[in-house]
C-alpha positions as CSV (number, residue, x, y, z in Angstrom):
1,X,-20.1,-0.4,10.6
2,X,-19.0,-3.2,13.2
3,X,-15.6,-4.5,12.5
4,X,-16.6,-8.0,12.4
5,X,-18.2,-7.2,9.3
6,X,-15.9,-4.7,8.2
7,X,-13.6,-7.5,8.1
8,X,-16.0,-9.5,6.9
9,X,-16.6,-6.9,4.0
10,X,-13.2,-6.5,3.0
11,X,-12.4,-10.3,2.6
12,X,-14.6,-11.2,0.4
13,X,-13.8,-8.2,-1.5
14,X,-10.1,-9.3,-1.2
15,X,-10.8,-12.3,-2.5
16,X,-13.5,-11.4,-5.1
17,X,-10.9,-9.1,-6.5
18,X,-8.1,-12.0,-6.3
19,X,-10.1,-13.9,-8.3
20,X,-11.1,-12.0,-11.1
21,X,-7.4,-10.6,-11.7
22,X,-6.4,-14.0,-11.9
23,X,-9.5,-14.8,-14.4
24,X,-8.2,-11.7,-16.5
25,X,-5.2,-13.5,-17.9
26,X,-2.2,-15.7,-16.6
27,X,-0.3,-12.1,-17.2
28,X,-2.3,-10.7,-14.1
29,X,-1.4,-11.9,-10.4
30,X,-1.3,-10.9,-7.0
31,X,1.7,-8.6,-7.4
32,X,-0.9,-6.5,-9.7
33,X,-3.6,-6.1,-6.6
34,X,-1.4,-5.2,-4.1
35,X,0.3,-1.7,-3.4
36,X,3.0,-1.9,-0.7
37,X,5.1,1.5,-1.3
38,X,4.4,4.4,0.9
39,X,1.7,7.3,-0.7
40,X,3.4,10.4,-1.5
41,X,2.7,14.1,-2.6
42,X,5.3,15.3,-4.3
43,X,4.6,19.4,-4.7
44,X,5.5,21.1,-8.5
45,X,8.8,23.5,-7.6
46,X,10.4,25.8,-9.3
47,X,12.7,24.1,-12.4
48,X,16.3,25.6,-11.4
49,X,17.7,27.9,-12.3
50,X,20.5,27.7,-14.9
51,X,23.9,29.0,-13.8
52,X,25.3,32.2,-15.4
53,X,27.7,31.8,-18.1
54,X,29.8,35.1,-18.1
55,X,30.9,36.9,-20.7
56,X,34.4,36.1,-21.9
57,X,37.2,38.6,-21.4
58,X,37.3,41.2,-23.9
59,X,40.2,42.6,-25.4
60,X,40.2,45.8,-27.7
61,X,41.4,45.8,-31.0
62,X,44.8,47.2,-31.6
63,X,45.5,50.3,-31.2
64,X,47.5,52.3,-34.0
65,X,49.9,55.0,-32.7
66,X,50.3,57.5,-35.8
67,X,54.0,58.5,-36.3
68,X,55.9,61.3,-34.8
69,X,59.3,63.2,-34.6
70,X,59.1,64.9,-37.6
71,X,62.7,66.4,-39.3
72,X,62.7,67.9,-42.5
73,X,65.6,66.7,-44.5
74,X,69.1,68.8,-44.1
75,X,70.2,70.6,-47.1
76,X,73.2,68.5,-49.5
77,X,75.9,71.0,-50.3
78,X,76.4,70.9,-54.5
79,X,73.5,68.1,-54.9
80,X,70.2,68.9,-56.3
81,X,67.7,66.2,-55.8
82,X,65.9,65.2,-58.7
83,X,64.2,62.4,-57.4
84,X,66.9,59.8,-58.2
85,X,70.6,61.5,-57.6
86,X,71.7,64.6,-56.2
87,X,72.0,67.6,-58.9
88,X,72.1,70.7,-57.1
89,X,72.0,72.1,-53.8
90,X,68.4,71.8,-52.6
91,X,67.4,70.2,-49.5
92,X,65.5,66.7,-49.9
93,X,61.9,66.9,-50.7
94,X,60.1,66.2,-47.5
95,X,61.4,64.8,-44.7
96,X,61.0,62.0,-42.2
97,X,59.9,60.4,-39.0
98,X,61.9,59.7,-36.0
99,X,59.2,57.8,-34.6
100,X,57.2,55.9,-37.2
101,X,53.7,54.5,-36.9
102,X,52.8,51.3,-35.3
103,X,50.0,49.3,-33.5
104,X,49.8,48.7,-29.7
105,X,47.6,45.8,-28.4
106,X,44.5,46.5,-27.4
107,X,43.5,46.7,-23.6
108,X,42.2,44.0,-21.9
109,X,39.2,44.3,-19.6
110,X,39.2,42.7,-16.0
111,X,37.5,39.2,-15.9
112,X,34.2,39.5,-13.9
113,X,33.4,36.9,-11.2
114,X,32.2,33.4,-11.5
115,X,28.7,33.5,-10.1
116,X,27.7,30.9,-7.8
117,X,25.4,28.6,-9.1
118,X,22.0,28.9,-8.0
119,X,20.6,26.4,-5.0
120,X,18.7,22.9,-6.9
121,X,15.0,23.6,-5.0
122,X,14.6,21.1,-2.4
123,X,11.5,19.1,-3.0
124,X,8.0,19.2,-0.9
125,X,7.0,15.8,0.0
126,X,4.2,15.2,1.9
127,X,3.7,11.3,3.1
128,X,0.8,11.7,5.5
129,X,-2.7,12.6,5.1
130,X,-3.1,14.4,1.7
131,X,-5.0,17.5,0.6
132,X,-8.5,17.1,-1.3
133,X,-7.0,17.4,-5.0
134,X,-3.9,15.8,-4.3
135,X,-2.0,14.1,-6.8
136,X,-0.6,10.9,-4.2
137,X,2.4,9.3,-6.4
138,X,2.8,5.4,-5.0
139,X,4.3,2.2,-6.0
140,X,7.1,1.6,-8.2
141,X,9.7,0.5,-5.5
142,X,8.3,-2.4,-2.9
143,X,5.7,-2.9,-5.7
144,X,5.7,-3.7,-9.0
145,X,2.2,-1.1,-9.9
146,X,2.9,2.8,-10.5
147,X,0.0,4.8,-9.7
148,X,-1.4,8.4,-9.6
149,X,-4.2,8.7,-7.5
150,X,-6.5,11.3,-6.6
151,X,-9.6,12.1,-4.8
152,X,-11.3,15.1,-4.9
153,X,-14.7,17.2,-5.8
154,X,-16.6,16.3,-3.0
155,X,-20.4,16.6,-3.0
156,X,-23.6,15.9,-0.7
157,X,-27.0,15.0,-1.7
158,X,-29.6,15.3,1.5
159,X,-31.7,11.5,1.8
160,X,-33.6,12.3,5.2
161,X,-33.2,13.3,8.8
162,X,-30.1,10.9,9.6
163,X,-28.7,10.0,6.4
164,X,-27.2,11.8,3.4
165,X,-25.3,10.5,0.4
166,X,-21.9,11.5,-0.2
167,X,-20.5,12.0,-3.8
168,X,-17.0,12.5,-4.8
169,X,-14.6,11.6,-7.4
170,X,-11.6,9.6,-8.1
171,X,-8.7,9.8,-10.1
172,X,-6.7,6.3,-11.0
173,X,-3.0,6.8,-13.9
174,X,-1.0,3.9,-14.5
175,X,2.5,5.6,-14.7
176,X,4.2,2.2,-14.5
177,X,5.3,-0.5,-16.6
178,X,2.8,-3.2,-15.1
179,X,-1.3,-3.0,-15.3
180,X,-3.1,-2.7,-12.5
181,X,-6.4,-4.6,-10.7
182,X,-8.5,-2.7,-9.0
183,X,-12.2,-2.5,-7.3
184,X,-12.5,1.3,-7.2
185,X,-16.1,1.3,-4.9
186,X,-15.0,-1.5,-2.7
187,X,-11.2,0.3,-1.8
188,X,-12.3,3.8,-1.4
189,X,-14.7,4.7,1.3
190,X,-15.8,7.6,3.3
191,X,-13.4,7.2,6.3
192,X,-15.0,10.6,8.7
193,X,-18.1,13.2,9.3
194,X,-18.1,15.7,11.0
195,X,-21.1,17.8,12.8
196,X,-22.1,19.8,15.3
197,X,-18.3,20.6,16.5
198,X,-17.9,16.3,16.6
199,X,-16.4,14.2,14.4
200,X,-17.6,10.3,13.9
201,X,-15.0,8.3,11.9
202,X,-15.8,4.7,10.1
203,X,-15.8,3.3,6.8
204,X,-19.0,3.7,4.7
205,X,-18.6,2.2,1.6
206,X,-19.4,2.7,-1.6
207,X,-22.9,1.5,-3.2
208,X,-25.2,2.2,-6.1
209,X,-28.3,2.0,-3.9
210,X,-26.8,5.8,-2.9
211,X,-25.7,6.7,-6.3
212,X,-29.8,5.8,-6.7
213,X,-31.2,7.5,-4.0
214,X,-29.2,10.8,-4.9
215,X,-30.2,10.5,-8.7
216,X,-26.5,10.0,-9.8
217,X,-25.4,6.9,-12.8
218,X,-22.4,5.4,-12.1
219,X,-20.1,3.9,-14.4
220,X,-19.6,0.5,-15.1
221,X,-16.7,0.2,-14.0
222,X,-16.8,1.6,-10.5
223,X,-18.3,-1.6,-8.6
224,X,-16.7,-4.2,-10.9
225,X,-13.1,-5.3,-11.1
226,X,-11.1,-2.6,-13.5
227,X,-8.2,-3.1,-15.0
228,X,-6.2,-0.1,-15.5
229,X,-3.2,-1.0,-18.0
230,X,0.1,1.6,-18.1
231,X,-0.8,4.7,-19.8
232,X,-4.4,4.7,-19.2
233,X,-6.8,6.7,-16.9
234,X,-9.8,6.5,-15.1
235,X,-12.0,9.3,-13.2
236,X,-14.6,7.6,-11.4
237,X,-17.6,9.2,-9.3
238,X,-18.4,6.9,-5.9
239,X,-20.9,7.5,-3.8
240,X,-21.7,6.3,-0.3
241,X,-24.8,7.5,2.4
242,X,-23.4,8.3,5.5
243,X,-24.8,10.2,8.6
244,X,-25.4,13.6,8.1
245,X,-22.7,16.2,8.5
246,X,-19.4,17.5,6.5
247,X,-17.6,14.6,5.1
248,X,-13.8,15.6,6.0
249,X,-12.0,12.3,5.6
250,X,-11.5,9.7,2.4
251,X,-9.5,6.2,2.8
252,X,-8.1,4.3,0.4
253,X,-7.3,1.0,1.0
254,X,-3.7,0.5,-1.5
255,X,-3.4,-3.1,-0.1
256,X,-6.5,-5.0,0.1
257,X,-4.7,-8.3,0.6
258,X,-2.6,-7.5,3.6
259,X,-3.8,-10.0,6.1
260,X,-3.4,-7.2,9.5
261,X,-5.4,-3.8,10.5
262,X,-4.7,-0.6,9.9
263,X,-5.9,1.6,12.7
264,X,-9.8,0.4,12.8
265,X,-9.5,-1.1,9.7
266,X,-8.9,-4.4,8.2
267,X,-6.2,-4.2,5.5
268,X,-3.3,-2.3,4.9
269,X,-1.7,0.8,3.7
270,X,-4.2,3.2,3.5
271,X,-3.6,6.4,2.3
272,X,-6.1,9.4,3.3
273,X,-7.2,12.2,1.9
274,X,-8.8,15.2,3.9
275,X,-10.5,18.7,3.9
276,X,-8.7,20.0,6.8
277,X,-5.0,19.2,5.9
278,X,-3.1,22.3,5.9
279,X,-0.4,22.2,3.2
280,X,1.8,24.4,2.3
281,X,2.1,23.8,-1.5
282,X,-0.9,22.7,-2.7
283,X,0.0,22.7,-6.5
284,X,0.0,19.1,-8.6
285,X,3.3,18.9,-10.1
286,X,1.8,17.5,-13.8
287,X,2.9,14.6,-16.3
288,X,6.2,13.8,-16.7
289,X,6.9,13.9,-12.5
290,X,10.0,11.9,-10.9
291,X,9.0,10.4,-8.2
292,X,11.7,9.8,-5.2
293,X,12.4,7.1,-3.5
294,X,10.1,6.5,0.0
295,X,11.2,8.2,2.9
296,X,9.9,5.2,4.7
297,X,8.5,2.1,4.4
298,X,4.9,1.6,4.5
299,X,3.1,1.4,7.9
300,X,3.5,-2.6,8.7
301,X,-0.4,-3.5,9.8
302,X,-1.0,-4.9,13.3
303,X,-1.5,-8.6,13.0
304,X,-5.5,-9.3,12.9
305,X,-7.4,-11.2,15.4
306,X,-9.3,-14.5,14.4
307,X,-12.0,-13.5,12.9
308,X,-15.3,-15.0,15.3
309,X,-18.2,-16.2,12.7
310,X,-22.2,-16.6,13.9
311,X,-22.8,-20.8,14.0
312,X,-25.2,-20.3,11.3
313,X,-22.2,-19.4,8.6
314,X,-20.8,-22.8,7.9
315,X,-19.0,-21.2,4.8
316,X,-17.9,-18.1,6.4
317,X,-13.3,-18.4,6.9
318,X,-13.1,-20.9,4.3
């Protein structure tokens, strides 16, 4: 697609989705369209583990040592013992201990070691280009909007000789506080092909003359302005045509308003997804998932040129 009209493209989609957030409410404003926070995939790890709590010390119970040293009692000249004085000369009954019977403490056993608490998993952050499938976290710092995105199940649908159309889908959570505006087929686009050992990158948009041509409905709300309020959900299917080949590469564009470029594209913070990213977690880490705060800020966008408009488009820059 030439960049003039790229630009061109993504203006009026700026400003068509400008205008209907506003329409939706006095509650809904700029700071509702615009993502400035840098994308990130945070991987699921390991929760970790809990530290041992040893055993206290144990201590036997006490011991009892049984008496010893026994003496039989010495015979009393002239007393016999009848229980209570001495009446004849018979030795006492019995005899006695010189050691009586009594209870040692018990042992104590030796303390084991205090384990070393086990090592808090460091987390896996990717902030580049993303995996097909990834759960990309963004917002909730610079911006006021919370979002889990996704893009993922890619399909192709053969139109003729040079064309096909290119189906995938898209996943858009408010996780935040504040609702979010959004024109899902006029921010995400196919952003690279690839064939015959060549890869051609550009945007080609969304449209439901492909959704058409490939026999696919779309919903509603794909090419209208959605609002997604916190707690809700969307999974949306786009489709684009494109030249034939592998599509390999998705754009979004987070920041439709930012008036700059972003490689060869008109807007700002763009987050991609890809078939060829090679990740080493590749595991969605579910509801419930702490985001951290950016590594970085988002890529500033190079200041755009002056946009140059045919004579014919008196309207066109105002």
């Amino acid at each position: 697609m030439n960049t003039k009209y790229t630009a061109l493209y993504l203006l009026l989609s700026g400003l068509m989705l400008v205008t209907a957030a506003l329409a939706c409410g006095a509650a809904t404003t700029v700071s509702n369209v615009r993502i400035r926070d840098l994308p990130q995939f945070i991987c699921a790890t390991s929760t970790p583990r809990p530290t041992h709590t040893q055993a206290p010390t144990q201590v036997q119970p006490a011991v009892y040592i049984p008496p010893a040293g026994y003496v039989t009692y010495t015979p009393v000249p002239g007393c016999i013992w009848n229980g209570f004085v001495c009446a004849t000369n018979t030795p006492h009954p019995g005899g006695s201990y010189s050691t009586p019977g009594h209870y040692v403490p018990g042992a104590t056993s030796t303390p084991r070691p205090t384990h070393t608490p086990w090592p808090t998993p460091t987390a896996y952050v990717l902030t580049g280009r993303f995996f097909l499938g990834a759960d990309v976290y963004t917002g909730g710092f610079e911006s006021e909007i919370s979002l889990r995105l996704r893009i993922e199940h890619v399909e192709v649908y053969p139109v003729d000789a040079v064309r096909q159309v290119v189906a995938w889908n898209i996943d858009i959570e408010n996780v935040g506080q504040a609702a979010y505006a959004t024109i899902p087929g006029g921010q995400v686009f196919v952003a690279e092909v690839g064939t015959s050992g060549t890869r051609r990158s550009g945007q080609w948009w969304a449209s439901a003359e492909a959704a058409q041509a490939a026999g696919i409905t779309l919903q509603p709300e794909v090419l209208d302005v959605l609002e997604v309020q916190p707690g809700q959900q969307y999974r949306l299917t786009l489709t684009a045509f494109t030249p034939v080949g592998e599509p390999v590469r998705f754009g979004w564009v987070l920041d439709p308003l930012a008036n700059g470029r972003d490689g060869d594209l008109i807007g700002g913070n763009v987050a991609y997804w890809a078939s060829d990213v090679s990740a080493e977690c590749r595991l969605n880490p579910g509801p419930g998932v702490v985001v951290p705060t950016p590594s970085a800020l988002a890529p500033t966008p190079t200041a755009s040129r002056t946009p140059q408009y045919p004579p014919w488009c008196t309207w066109c820059g105002h």
